[in-house]
N, C-alpha and C positions, 0 to 999 in steps of 0.2 A: 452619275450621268443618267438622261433619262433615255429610254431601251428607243432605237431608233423604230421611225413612225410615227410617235407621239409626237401631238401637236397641242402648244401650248394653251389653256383657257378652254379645256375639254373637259367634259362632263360625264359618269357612266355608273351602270351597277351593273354585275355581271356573273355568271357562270362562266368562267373559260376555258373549256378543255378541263373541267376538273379545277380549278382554282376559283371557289366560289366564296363572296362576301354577301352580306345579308343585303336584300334591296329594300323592302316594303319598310317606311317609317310609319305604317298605322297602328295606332295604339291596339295592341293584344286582347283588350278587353273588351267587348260588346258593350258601350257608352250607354245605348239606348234600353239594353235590359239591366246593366245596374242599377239604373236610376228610376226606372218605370216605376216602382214602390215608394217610390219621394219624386213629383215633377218636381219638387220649389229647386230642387238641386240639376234640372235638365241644362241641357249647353241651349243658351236662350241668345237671341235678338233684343235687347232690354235698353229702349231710351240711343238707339245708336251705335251699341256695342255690340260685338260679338263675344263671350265669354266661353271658354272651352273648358269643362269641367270634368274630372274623373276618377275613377279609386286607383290608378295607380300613381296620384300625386295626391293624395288626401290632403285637404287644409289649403289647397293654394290651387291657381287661372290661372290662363292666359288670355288677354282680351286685346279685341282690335277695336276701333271706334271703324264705322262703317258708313260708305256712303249711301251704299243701295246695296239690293238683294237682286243678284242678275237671275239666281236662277234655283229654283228648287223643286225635287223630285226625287220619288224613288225608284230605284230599278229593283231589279229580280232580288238582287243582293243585299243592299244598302240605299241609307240615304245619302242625296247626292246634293251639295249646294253648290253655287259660288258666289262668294261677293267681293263687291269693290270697296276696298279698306281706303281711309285718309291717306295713310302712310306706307302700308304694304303692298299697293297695287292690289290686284286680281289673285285673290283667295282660293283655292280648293277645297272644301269640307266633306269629309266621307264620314257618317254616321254620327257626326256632333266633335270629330278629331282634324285639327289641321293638317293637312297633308302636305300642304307648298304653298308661295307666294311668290308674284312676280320679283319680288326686290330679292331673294335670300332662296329661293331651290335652285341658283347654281352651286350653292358650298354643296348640298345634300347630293346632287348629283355627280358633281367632277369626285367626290371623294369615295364615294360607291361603284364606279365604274373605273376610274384611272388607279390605283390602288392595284387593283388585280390584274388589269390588262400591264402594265409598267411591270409589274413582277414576271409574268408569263414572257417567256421569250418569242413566241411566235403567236401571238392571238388571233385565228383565223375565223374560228366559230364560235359566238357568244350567245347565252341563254342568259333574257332576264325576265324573273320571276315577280310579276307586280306589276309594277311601272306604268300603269297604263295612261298615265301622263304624258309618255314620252321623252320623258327627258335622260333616263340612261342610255335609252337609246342614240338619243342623238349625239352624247356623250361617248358612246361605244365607236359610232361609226364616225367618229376624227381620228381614229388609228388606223392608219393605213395598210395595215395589216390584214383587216377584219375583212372579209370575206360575205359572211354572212352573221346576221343577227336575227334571233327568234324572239316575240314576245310572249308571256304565255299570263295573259289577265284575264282573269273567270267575269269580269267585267265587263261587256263591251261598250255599255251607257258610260262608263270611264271616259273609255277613249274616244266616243264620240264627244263627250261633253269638254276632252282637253282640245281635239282640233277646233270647235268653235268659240271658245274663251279665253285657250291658252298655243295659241297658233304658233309660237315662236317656240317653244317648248315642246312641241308635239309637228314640231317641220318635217322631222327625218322619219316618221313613221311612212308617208308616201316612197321612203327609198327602196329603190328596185334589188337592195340588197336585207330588206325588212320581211319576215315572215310573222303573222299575228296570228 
């Protein structure tokens, strides 16, 4: 049975009281200085596609076909895209690595955030590390329990670039129970 509070089609990554799972799904490797010694191997725009390329899948992509390029820029940190895929909806791209897509970041996020708060009997305070998409967050605070959620993104062009491209994903960052 699931711990009462939980509310079904919820999403989250979290620190809770000490019961932490991993959040950030960005590739570990610095995409842009592996490959700066060979562009022909960079994550390119090529003919309509977006291809994600990098060493820690040698030999093998991942490619979206693409409608447009909504947005690109770098911040302090990284590079920062989005685009509008055929099939995927509305893209995230940090540094040439996919980070989420309108059709499929609720599996990455309900299973990052509900996982730990379901196990915690009393999740009041939540810490998440990353995210600045919003989406564990908003994941976090459908447990009735939670009290307060902190987000802590060394990024803040993240988060501004998720409330204006991924608005439904990044809702629950305005809640008066969100500290950034």
């Amino acid at each position: 049975p699931l711990r009462p509070g939980y509310k079904p089609g919820h999403r989250a990554t979290a620190c809770v009281e000490g019961l932490c799972t991993h959040l950030h799904r960005k590739n570990p490797f610095d995409i842009q200085e592996a490959f700066r010694a060979d562009s022909s191997k960079m994550n390119a725009l090529k003919e309509g596609w977006f291809s994600e390329l990098g060493p820690m899948f040698p030999g093998q992509s991942f490619s979206l076909e693409v409608d447009k390029v909504l947005l690109e820029k770098k911040s302090k940190f990284q590079d920062i895209a989005v685009l509008d895929s055929k099939t995927w909806g509305r893209v995230l791209v940090l540094d040439g690595a996919i980070q989420c897509t309108d059709r499929d970041e609720f599996s990455y996020q309900e299973m990052i955030a509900h996982i730990p708060l379901c196990a915690h009997p009393n999740p009041r305070k939540v810490l998440v590390i990353g995210g600045g998409d919003g989406g564990v967050i908003r994941e976090v605070l459908k447990h009735d329990t939670v009290e307060s959620a902190t987000l802590s993104e060394i990024d803040g062009d993240v988060i501004e670039v998720a409330k204006e491209y991924f608005p439904k994903m990044s809702s629950a960052l305005s809640d008066p129970r969100v500290r950034i």
